[in-house]
N, C-alpha and C positions, 0 to 999 in steps of 0.2 A: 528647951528647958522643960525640966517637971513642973512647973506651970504653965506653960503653954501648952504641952499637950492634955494636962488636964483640963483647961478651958476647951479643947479642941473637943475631947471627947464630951465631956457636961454640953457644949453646942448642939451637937451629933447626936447624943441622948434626947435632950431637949427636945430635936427637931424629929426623932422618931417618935415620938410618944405624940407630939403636938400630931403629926400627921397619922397615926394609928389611932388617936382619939374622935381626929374628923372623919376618916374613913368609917369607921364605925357609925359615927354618925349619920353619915351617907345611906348608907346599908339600912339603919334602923329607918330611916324616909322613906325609901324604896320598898321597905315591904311596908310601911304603914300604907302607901298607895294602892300595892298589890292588892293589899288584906282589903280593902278598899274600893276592890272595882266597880262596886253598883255608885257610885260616887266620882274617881276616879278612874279612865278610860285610856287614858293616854299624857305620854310627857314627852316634851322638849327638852333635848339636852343644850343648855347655854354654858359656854364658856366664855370667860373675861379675855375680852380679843385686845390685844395690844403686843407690843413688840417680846414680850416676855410667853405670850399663849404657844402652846408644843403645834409640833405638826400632828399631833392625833386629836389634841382638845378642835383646833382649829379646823378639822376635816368631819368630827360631827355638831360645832355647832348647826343650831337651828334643827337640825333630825328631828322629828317628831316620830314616837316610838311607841305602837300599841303595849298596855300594859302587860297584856299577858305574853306575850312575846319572848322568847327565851336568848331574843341577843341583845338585850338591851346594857348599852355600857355604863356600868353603875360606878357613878368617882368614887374615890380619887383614881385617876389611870395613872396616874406619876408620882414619884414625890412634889412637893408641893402647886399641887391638881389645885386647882381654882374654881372648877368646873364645877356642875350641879343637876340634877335633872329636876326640873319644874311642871307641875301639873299644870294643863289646859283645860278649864273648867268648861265646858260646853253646857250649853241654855237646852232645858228640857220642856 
């Protein structure tokens, strides 16, 4: 019916804006750490491990990833990516 597919799509919409808005977000942390380096050195990628975590989130948990580094995997890698890369504050 013409309401259901328009809920279908409002959904669909929905969920791309929701994950184009945390992606972005992502991106905007990653280079705040970049911008960063005398501060920030390096990040850990975590992902939220449970039965729902992809085979890619799940194969760089725990990575630790120098900053300057040009392969580091900046989430979201999926749609609904859960993942994060975290700074490692190290003692000076």
């Amino acid at each position: 019916s013409i309401s259901t597919s328009s809920q279908s799509w409002k959904s669909l919409t929905d969920s791309f804006l929701e994950t184009n808005a945390l992606h972005r977000n992502r991106i905007e942390e990653f280079l705040f750490y970049r911008a960063n380096q005398a501060t920030f050195t390096k990040l850990r990628f975590v992902a939220v491990m449970d039965d729902r975590t992809s085979k890619i989130c799940r194969s760089f948990n725990g990575e630790i990833f120098d900053i300057g580094s040009d392969n580091i995997p900046v989430p979201l890698l999926h749609a609904h990516c859960r993942s994060r890369l975290v700074p490692i504050l190290e003692e000076k």
